[in-house]
Backbone bond lengths (Angstrom), bond angles and torsions (degrees), N, CA, C in turn:
res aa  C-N    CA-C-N  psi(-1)  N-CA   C-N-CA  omega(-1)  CA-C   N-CA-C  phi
1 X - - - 1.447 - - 1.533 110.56 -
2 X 1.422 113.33 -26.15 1.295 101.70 -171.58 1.433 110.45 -92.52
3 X 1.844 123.49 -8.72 0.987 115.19 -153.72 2.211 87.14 -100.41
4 X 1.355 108.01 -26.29 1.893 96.30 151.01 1.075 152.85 -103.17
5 X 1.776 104.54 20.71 1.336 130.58 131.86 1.548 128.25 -33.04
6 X 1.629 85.07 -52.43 1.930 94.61 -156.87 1.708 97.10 -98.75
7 X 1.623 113.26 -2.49 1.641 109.26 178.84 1.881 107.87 -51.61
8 X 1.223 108.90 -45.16 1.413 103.84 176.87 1.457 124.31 -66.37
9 X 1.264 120.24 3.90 1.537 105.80 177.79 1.742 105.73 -104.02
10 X 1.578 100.44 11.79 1.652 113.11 -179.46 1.733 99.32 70.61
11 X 1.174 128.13 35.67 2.078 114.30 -179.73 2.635 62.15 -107.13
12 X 1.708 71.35 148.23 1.638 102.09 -157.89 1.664 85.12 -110.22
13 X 1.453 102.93 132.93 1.527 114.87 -160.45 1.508 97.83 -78.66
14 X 1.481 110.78 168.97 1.932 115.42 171.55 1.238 108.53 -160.81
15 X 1.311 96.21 160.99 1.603 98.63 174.66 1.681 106.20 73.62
16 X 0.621 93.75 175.92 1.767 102.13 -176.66 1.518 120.83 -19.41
17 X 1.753 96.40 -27.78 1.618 80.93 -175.98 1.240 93.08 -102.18
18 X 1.403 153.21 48.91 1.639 139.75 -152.20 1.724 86.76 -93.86
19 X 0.951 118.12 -36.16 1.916 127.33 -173.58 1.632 103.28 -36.11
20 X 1.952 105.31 -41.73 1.088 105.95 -169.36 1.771 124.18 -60.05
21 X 1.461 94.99 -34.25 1.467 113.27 177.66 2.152 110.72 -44.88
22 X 1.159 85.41 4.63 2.117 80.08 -168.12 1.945 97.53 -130.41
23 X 1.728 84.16 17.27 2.198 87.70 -166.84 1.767 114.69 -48.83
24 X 1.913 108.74 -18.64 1.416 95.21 172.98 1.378 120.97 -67.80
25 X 1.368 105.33 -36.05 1.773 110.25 -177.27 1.758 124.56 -68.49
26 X 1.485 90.65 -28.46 1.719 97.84 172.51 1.231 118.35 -92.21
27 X 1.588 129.77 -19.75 1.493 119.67 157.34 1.386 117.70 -76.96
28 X 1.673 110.69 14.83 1.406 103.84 163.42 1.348 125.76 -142.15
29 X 1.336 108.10 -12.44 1.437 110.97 151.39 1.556 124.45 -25.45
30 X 2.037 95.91 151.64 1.517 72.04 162.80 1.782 95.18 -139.82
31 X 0.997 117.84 -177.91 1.678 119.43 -179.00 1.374 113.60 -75.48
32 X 1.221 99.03 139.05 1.720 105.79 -159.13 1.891 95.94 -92.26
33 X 1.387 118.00 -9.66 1.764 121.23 -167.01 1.360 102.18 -53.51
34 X 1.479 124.38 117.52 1.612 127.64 173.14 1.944 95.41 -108.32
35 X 0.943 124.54 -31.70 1.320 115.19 -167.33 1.673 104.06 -136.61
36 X 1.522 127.76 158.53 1.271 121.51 158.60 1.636 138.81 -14.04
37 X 1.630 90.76 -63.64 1.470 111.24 -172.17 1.833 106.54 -63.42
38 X 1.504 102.68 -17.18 1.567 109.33 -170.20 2.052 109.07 -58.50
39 X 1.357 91.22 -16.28 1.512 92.69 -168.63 1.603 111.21 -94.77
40 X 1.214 108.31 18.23 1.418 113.30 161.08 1.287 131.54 -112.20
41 X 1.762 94.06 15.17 1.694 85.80 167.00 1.780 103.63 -95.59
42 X 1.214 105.77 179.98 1.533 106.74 -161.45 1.661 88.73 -95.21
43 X 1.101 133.13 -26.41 1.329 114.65 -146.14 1.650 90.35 -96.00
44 X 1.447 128.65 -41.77 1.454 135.55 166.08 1.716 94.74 -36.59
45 X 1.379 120.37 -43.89 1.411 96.83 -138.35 2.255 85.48 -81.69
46 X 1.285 101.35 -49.87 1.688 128.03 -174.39 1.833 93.58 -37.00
47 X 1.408 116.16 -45.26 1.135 119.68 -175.15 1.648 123.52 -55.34
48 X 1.543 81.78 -51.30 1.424 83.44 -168.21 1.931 129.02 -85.34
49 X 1.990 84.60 -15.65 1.463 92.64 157.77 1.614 133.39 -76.03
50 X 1.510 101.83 -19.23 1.481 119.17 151.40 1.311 134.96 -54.26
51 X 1.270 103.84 -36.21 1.527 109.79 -176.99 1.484 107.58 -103.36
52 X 1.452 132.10 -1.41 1.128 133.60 125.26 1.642 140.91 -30.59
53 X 1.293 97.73 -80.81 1.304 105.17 139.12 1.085 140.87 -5.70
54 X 1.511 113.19 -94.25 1.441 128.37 178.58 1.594 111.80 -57.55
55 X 1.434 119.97 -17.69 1.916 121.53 177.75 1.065 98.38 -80.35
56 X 1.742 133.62 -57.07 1.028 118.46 -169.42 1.410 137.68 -81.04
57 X 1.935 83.03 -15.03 2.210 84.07 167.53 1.655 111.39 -72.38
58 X 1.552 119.03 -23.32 1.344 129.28 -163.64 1.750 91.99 -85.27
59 X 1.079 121.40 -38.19 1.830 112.76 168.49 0.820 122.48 -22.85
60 X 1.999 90.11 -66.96 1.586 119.85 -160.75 1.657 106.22 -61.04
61 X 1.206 111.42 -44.41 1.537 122.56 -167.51 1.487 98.76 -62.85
62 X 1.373 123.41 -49.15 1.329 123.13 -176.36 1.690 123.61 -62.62
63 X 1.626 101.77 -31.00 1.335 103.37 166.20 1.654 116.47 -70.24
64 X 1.242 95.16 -50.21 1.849 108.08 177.87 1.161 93.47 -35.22
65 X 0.952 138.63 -81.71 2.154 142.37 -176.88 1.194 114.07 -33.86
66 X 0.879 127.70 -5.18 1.742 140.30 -177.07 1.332 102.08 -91.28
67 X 1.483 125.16 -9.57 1.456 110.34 -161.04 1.427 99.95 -127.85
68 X 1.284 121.69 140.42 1.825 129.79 -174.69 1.573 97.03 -60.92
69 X 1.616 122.86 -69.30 1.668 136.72 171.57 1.327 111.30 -75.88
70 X 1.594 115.18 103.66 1.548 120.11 157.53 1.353 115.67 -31.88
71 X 1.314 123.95 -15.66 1.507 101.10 -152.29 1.690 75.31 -115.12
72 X 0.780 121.86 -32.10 1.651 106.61 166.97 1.617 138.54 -57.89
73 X 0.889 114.46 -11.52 1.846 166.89 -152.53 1.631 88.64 -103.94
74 X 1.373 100.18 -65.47 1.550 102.49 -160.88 1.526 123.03 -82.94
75 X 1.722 103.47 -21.31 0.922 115.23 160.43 1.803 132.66 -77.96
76 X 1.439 103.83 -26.93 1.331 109.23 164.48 1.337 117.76 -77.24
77 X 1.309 125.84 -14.30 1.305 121.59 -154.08 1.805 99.06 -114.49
78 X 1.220 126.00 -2.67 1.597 145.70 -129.68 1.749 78.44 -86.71
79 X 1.399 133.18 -32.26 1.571 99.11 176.72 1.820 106.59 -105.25
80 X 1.011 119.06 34.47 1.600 115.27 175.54 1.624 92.11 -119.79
81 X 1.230 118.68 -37.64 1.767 132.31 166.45 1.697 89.03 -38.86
82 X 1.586 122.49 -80.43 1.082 106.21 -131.35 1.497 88.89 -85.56
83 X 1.392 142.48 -22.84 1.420 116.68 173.45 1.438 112.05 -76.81
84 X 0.929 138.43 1.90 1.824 128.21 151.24 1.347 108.79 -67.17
85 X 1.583 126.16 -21.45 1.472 118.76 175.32 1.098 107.59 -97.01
86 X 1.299 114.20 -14.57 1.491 97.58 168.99 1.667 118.43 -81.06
87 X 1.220 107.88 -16.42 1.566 122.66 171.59 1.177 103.46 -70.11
88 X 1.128 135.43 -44.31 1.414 127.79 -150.67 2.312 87.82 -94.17
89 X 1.308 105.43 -54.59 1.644 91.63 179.11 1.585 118.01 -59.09
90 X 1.024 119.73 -27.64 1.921 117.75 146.37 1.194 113.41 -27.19
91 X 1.513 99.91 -75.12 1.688 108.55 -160.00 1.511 84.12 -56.12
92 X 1.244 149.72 -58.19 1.502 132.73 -144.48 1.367 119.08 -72.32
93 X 1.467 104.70 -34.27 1.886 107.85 177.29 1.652 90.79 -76.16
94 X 1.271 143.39 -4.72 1.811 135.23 -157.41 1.201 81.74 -94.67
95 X 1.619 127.88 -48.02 1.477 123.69 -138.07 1.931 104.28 -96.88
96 X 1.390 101.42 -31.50 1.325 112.17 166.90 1.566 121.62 -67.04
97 X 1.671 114.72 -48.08 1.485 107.03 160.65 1.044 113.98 -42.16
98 X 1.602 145.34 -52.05 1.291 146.15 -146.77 1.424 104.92 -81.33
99 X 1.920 121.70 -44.87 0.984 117.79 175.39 1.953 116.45 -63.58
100 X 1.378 99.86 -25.98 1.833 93.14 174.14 1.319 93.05 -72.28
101 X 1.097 138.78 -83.29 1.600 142.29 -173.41 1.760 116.38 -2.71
102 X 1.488 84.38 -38.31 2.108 85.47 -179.02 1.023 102.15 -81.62
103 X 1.714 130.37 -18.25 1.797 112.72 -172.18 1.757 117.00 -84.06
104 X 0.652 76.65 177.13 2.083 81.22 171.43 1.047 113.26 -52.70
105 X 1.085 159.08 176.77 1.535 162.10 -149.91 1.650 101.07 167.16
106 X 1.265 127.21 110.09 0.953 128.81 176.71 1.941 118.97 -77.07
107 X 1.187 120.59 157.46 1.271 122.01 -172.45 1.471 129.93 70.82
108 X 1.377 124.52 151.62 1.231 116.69 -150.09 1.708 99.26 -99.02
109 X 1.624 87.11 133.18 1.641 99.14 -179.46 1.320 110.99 90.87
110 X 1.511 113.82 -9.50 1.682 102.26 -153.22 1.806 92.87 -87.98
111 X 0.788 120.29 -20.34 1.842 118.49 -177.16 1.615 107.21 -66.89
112 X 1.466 105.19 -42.81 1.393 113.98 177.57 1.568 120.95 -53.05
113 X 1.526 86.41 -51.13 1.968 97.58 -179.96 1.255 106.56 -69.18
114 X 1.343 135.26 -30.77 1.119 138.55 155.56 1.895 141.20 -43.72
115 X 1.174 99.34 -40.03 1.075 117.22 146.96 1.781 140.70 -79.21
116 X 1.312 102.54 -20.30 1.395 101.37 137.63 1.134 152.30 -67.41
117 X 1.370 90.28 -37.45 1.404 91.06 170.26 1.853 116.41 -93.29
118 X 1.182 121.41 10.56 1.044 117.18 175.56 1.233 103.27 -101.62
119 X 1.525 135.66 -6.15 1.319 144.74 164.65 1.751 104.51 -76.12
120 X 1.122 134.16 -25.05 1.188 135.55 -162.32 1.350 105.26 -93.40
121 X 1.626 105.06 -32.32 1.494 106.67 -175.72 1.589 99.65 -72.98
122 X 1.231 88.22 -61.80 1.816 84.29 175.98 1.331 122.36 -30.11
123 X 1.463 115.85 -68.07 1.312 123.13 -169.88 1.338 121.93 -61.63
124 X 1.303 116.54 -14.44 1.564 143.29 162.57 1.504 106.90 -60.65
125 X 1.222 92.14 -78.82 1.837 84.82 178.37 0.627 111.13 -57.81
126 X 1.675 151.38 -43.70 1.545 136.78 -169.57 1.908 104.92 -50.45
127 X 1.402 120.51 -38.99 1.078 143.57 -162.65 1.732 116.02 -81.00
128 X 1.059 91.45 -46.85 1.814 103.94 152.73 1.237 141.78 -58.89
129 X 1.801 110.76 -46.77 0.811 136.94 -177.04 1.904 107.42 -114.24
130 X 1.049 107.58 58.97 1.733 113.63 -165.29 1.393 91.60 -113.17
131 X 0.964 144.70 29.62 1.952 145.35 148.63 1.719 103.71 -98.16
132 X 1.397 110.63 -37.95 1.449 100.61 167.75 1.881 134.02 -67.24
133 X 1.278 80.68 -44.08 1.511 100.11 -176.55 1.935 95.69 -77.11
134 X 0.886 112.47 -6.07 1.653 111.08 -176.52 1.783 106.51 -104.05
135 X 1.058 103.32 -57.89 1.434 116.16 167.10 1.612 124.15 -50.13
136 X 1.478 101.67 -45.17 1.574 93.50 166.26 1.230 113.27 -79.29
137 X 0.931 141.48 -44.00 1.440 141.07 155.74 1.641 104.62 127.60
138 X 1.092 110.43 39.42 1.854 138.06 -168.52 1.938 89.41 -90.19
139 X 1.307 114.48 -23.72 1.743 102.22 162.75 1.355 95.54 178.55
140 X 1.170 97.45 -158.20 1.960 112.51 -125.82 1.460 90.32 -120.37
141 X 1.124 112.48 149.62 1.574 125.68 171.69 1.918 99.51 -44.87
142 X 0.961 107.94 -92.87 1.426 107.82 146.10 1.385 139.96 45.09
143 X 1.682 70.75 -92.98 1.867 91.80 176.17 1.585 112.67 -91.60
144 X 1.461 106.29 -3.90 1.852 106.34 162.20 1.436 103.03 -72.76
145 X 1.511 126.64 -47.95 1.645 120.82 -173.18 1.361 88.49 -51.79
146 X 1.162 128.47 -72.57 1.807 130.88 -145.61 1.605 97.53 -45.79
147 X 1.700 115.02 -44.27 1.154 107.80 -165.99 1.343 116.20 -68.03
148 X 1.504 116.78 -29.12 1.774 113.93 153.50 1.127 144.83 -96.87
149 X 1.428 108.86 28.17 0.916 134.01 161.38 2.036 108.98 -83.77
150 X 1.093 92.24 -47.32 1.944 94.48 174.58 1.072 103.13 -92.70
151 X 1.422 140.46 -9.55 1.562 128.51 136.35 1.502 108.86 -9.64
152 X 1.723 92.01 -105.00 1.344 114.29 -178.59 1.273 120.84 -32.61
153 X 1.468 135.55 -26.11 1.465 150.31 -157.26 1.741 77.16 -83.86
154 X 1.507 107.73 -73.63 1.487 109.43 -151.30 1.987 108.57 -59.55
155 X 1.237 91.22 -35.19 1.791 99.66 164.86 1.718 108.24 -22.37
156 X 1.459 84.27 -76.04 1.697 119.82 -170.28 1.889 93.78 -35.40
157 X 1.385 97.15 -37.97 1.191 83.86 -150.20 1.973 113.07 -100.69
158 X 1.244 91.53 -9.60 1.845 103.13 173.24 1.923 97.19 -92.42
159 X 1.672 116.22 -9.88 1.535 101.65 -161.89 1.785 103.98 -64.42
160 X 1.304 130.95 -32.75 0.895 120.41 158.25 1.471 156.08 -15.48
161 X 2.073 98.83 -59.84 1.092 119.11 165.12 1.113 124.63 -109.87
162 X 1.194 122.50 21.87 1.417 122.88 168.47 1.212 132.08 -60.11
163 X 1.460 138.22 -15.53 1.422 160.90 165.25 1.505 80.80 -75.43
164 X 0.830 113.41 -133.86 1.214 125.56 -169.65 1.726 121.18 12.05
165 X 2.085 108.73 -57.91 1.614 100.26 179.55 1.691 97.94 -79.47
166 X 1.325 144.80 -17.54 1.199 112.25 156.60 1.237 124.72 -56.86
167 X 1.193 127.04 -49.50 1.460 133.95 167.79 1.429 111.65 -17.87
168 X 1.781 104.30 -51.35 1.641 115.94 -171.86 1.567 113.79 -41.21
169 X 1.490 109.96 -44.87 1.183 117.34 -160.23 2.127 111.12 -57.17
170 X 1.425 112.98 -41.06 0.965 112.75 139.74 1.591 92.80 122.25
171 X 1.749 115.45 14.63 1.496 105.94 -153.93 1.399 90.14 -95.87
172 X 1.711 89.89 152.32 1.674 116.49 -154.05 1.987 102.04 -88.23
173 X 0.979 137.45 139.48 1.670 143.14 -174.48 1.535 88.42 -46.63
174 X 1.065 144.18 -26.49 1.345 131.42 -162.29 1.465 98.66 -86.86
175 X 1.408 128.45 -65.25 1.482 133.69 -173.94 1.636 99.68 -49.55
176 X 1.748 105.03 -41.31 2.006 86.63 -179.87 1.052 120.04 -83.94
177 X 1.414 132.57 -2.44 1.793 138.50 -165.10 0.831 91.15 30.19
178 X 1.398 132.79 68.13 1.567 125.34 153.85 1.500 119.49 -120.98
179 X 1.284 142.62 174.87 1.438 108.21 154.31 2.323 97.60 -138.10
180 X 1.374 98.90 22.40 1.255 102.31 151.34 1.379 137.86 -76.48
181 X 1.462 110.81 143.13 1.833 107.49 -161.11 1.069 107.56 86.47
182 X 1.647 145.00 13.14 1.263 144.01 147.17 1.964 113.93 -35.70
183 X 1.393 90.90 122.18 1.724 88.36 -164.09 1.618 90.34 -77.17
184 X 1.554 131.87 21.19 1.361 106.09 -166.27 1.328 83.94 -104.70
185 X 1.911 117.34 -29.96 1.861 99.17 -179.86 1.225 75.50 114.77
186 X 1.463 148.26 -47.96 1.642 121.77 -168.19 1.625 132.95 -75.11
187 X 1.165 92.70 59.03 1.848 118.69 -165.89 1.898 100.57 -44.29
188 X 1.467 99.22 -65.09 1.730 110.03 -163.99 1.339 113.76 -84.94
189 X 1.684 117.90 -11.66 1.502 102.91 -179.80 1.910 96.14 -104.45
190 X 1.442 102.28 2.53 1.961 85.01 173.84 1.655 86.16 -113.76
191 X 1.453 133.94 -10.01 1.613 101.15 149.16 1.404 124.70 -62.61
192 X 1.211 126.42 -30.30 1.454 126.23 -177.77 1.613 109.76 -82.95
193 X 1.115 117.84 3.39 1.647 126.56 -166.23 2.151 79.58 -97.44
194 X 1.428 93.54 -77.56 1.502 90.81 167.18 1.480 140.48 -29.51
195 X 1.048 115.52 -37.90 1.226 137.18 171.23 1.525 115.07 -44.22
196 X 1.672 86.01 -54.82 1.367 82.82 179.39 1.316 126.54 -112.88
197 X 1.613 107.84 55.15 1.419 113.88 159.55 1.550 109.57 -134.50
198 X 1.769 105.91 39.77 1.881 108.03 154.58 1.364 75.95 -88.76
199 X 1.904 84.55 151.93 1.353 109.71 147.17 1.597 133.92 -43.94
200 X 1.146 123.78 -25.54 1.049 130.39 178.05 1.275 123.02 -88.59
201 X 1.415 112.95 11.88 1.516 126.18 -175.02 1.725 89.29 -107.99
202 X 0.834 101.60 -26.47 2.023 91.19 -177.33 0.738 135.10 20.98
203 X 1.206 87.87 -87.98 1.869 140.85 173.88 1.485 108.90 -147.34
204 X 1.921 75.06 158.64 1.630 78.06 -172.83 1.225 133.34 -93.25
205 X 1.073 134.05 29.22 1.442 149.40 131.52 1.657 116.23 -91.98
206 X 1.078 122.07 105.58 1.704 116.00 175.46 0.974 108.33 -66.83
207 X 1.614 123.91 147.93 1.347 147.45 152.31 1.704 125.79 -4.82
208 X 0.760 139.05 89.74 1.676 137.00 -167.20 1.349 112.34 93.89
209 X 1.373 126.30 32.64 1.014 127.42 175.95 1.583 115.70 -81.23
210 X 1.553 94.71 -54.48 1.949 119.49 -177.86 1.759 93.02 -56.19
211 X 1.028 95.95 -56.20 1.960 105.51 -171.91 1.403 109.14 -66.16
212 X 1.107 126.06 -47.10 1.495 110.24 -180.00 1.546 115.90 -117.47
213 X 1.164 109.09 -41.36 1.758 91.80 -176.71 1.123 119.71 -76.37
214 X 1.569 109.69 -28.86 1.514 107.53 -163.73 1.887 118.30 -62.48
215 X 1.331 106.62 -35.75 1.521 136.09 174.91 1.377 114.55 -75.22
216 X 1.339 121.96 1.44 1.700 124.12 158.04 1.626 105.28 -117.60
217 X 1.033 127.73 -29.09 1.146 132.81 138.36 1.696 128.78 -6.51
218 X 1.964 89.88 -67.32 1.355 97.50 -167.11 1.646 102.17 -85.82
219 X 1.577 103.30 -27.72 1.476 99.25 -178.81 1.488 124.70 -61.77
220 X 1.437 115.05 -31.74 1.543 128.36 162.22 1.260 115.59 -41.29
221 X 1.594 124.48 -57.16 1.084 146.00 -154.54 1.761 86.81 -79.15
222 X 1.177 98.78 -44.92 1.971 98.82 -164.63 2.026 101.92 -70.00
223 X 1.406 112.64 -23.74 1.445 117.24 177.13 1.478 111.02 -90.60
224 X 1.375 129.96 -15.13 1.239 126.40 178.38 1.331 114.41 -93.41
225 X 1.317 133.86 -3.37 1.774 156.54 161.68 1.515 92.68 -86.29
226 X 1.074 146.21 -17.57 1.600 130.29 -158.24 1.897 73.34 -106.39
C-alpha cells in the first residue's frame, strides 16, 4: 500500500515491487492465452500474475482513501489487505522460478522436470485462486478452462515421475512418521505393526476404563431400567 501511495510523487518502485512502476499498462492489459499450450510461455504467465497484483493492491489503496482514520481503513479492509499480499508473495516465488528456469540447470532432464513442475504450480494457483484472476479481469472465463485444461495435460505428464521427484526431496521416514511409500509394497501390514505400538494398544482394555467408564456406563444402564 505504501509503495502505490508514493507512485504519484514519481519516486520509481524496486525490488519486489518494481512491476508496480508499469501499473498503467497492467490495469489494462489484457491476456494474450488463445489456446492451452499458450500458458507455458513465461511471460503470459509473469503477466498475468502481475496484473493481478497490481488491481488488487490498487483496489485496496482506493478503498483505504475512503476512510477519514487509516487505521480504520486497515482494520476494515484487514482481509482484502491480506489477500493482495498474498497475491503479490505469489507473484514473487512465480517471477523468481522463471528467473532460475533461464539459467543452466545442471543434469540431464532436470531443467525439464523443473519446468513442469513450475508450470503446475502456476497453473494451480491460477486454479485456486480463479475469483481473483476473474474478478480483476486479468482473463477470461475462457482462458481459466484452457488453463485446466494444460493442468491436466502437465499432470499426465509428471504422473510418471512423481515417486521418484518426491523422493528427490530426500526426507528421511523419521521426519515423515509415516511408513507409506514403502518401496517394499508392505503399506497395511507395517500400518497395523504400528498400530500397535500407541500406548493405548497395550492392552485391550485401556487404562481408566474399570475406574471411570465402566461405572457411568453402569449408571446409564441402571437409569434407563428406572
Amino acid at each position: 500500500m505504501k509503495t502505490v501511495s508514493q507512485l504519484h510523487s514519481g519516486k520509481k518502485p524496486v525490488g519486489t515491487t518494481a512491476y508496480l512502476g508499469r501499473l498503467q499498462d497492467l490495469l489494462h492489459c489484457c491476456c494474450d492465452v488463445q489456446r492451452a499450450e499458450d500458458w507455458l510461455k513465461p511471460g503470459v504467465v509473469l503477466e498475468a500474475f502481475e496484473a493481478r497484483s497490481a488491481r488488487m493492491c490498487v483496489a485496496c489503496a482506493k478503498n483505504l482513501s475512503k476512510f477519514e482514520n487509516p487505521e480504520d481503513g486497515f482494520a476494515e479492509l484487514s482481509a482484502d489487505l491480506v489477500e493482495a499480499a498474498v497475491a503479490h508473495c505469489q507473484l514473487i516465488v512465480v517471477s523468481k522460478f522463471i528467473d532460475k528456469l533461464q539459467q543452466d540447470i545442471p543434469g540431464k532432464g532436470v531443467k525439464q522436470q523443473l519446468q513442469n513442475l513450475y508450470y503446475i504450480y502456476v497453473l494451480n494457483l491460477v486454479h485456486k485462486y480463479l475469483g481473483d484472476f476473474l474478478s480483476t479481469g486479468c482473463i477470461t472465463p475462457k482462458q481459466a478452462s484452457l488453463a485446466n485444461d494444460q493442468l491436466r495435460s502437465l499432470y499426465s505428464q509428471i504422473r510418471p515421475n512423481a515417486i521418484a521427484l518426491v523422493d528427490a526431496f530426500n526426507y528421511t521416514d523419521h521426519y515423515l512418521g509415516s511408513i507409506l511409500g514403502r518401496s517394499d509394497g508392505n503399506v497395511y501390514p507395517k500400518l497395523y505393526e504400528e498400530a500397535w505400538k500407541d500406548p493405548l494398544n497395550d492392552s485391550v482394555v485401556p487404562d481408566g476404563y474399570h475406574e471411570y467408564v465402566h461405572p457411568m456406563l453402569k449408571q446409564q444402564l441402571r437409569n434407563a431400567r428406572l
